[in-house]
C-alpha positions as CSV (number, residue, x, y, z in Angstrom):
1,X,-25.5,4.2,5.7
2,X,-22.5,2.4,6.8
3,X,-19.3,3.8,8.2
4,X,-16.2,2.9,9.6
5,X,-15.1,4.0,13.0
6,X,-11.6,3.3,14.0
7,X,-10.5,4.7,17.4
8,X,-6.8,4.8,18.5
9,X,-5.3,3.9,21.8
10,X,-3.6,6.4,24.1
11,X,-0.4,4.9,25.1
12,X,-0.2,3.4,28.4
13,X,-4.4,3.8,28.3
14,X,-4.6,-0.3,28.9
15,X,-5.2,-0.2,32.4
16,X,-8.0,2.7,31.9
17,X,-9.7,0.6,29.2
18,X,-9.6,-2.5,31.2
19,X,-11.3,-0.7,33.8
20,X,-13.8,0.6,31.2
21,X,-14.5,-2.7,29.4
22,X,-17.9,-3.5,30.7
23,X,-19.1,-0.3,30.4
24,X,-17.8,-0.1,26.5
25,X,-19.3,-3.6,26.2
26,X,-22.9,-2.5,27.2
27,X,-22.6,0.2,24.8
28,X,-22.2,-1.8,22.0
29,X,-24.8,-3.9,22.9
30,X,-27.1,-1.1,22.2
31,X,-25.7,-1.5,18.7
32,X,-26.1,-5.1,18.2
33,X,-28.4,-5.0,15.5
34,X,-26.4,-2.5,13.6
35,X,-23.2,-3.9,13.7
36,X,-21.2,-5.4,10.8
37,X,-17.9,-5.8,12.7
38,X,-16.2,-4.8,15.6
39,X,-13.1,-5.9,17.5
40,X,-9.9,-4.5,18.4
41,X,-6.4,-3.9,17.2
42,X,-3.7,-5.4,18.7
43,X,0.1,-4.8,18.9
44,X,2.8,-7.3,18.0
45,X,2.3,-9.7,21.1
46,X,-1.1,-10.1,19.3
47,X,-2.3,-9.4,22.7
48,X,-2.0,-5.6,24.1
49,X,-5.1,-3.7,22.2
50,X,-3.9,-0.6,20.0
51,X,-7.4,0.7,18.6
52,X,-10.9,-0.3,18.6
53,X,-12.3,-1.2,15.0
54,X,-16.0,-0.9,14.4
55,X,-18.1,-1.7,11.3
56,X,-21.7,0.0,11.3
57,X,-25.1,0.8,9.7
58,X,-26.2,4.3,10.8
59,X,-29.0,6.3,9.6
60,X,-26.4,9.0,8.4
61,X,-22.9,11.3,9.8
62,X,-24.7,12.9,12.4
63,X,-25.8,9.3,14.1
64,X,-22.1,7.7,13.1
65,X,-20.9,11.1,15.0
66,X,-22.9,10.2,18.2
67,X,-21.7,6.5,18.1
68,X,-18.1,7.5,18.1
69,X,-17.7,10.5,20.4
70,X,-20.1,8.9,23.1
71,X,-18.7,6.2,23.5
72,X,-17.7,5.6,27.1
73,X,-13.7,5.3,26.2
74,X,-13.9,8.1,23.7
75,X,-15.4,10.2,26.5
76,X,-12.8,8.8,29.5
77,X,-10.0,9.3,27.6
78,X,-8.5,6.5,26.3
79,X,-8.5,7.0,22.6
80,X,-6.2,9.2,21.1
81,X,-8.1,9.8,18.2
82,X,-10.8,8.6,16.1
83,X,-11.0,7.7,12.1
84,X,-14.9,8.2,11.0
85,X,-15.8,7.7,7.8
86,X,-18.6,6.4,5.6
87,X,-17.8,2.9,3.9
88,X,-19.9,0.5,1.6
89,X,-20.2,-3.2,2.8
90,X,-19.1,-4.3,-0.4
91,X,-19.3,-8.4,0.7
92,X,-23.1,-7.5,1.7
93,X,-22.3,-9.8,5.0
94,X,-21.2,-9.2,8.3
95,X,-18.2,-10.7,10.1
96,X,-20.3,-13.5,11.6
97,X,-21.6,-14.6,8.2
98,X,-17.9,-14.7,7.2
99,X,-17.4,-18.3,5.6
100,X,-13.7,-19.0,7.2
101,X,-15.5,-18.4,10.8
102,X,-14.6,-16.1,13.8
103,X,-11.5,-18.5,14.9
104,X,-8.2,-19.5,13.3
105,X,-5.9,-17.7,11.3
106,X,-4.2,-14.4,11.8
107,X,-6.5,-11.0,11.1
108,X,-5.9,-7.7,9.7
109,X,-7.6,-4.3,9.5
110,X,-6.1,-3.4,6.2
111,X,-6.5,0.9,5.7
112,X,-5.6,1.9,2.2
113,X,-5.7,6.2,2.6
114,X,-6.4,7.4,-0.8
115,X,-4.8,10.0,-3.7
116,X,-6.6,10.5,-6.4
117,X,-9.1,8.8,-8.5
118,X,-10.7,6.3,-7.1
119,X,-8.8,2.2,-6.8
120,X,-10.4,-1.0,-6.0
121,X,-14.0,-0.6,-6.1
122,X,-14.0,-4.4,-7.2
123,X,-14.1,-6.7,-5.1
124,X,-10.4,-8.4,-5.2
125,X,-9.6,-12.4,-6.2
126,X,-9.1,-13.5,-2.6
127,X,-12.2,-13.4,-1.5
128,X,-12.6,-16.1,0.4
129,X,-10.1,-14.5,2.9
130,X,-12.6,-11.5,3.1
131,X,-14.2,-10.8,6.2
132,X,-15.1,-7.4,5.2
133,X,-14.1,-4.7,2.2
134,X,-15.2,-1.9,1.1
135,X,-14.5,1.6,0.0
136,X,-14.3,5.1,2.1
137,X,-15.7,7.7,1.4
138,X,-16.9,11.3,2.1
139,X,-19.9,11.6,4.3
140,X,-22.2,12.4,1.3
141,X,-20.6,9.3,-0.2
142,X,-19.7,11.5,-3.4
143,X,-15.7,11.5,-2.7
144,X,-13.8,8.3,-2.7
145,X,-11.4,8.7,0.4
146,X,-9.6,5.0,0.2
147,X,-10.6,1.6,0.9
148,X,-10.9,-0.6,4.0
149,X,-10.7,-4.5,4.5
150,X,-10.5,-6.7,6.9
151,X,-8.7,-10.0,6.3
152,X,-7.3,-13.3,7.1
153,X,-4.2,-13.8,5.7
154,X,-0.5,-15.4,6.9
155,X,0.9,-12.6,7.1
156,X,1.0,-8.9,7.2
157,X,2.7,-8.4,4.0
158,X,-0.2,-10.7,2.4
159,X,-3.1,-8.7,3.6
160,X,-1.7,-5.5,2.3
161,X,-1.8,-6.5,-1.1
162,X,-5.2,-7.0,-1.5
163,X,-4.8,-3.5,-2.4
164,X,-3.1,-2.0,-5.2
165,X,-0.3,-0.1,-3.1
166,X,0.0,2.6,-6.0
167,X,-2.9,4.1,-6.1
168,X,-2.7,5.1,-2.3
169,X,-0.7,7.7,-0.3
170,X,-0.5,5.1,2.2
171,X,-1.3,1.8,3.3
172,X,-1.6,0.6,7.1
173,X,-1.6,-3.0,8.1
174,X,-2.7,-3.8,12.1
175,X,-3.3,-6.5,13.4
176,X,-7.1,-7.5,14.2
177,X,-9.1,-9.7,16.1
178,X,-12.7,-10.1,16.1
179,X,-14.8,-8.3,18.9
180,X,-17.6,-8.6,21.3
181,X,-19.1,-9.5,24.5
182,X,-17.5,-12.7,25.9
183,X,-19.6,-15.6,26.0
């Protein structure tokens, strides 16, 4: 099962996470394997991280649970809260298999939060700006919740509209960047 596990910044939590970094890095290196994408939000400077976005295949809630909540800056404090919810690797790739490549371009984590029926199960024309899409949904996958991307677009105003703005209570555009263990 794949889930989506997006966890929010404390303000003024940068020095506490720096301090963390290696230890959040070994982490997930445990998780390597499982990983679709990962990296963090950033604010406007495109340089201060907001959030930490992970993409992940999990034998089921209980496992994504562990994987969120242990997590060494979950557990020291740094993260104001955490979004957890299943989603469906629509693309069927992972952010390294990502045609455009892991450099150039500005990124987005693109969070459409759903009302009513479910909206853009398809995926949308565009795709070759894809990194990854897919739909949330419940943790018995039976309720569509909303839909999550991540994108490379110009612009913030660009990735947003890869989905259809009506069908969501709201729409949240931050900036992305993709993640890991330095080389």
């Amino acid at each position: 099962m794949e889930f989506l596990c997006y966890h929010r910044d404390r303000p003024d939590s940068l020095p506490q996470r720096l301090e963390l970094m290696e230890e959040h890095w070994s982490y997930m290196d445990r998780y390597a394997k499982e990983m679709i994408a990962r990296g963090p939000t950033l604010a406007a400077d495109g340089d201060t991280p907001t959030g930490s976005v992970h993409l992940v295949d999990l034998p089921g809630p209980a496992a994504a649970r562990a994987f969120a909540f242990d997590e060494p800056n979950y557990q020291a404090g740094v993260y104001r809260d955490v979004m957890l919810r299943r989603w469906r690797n629509t693309l069927g790739r992972t952010m390294w298999d990502f045609p455009g490549g892991l450099d150039g371009g500005r990124r987005y984590l693109v969070l459409g939060l759903g009302v009513g029926p479910a909206a853009d199960l398809a995926v949308p024309s565009g795709r070759d700006e894809l990194i990854a899409y897919g739909p949330l949904l419940s943790d018995d996958g039976g309720a569509w919740l909303g839909t999550a991307a991540l994108v490379r677009a110009p612009d913030p105003d660009t990735a947003r509209a890869v989905l259809t703005a009506e069908r969501y209570a709201a729409i949240e555009v931050h900036n992305w960047s993709p993640g890991g263990r330095p080389s």
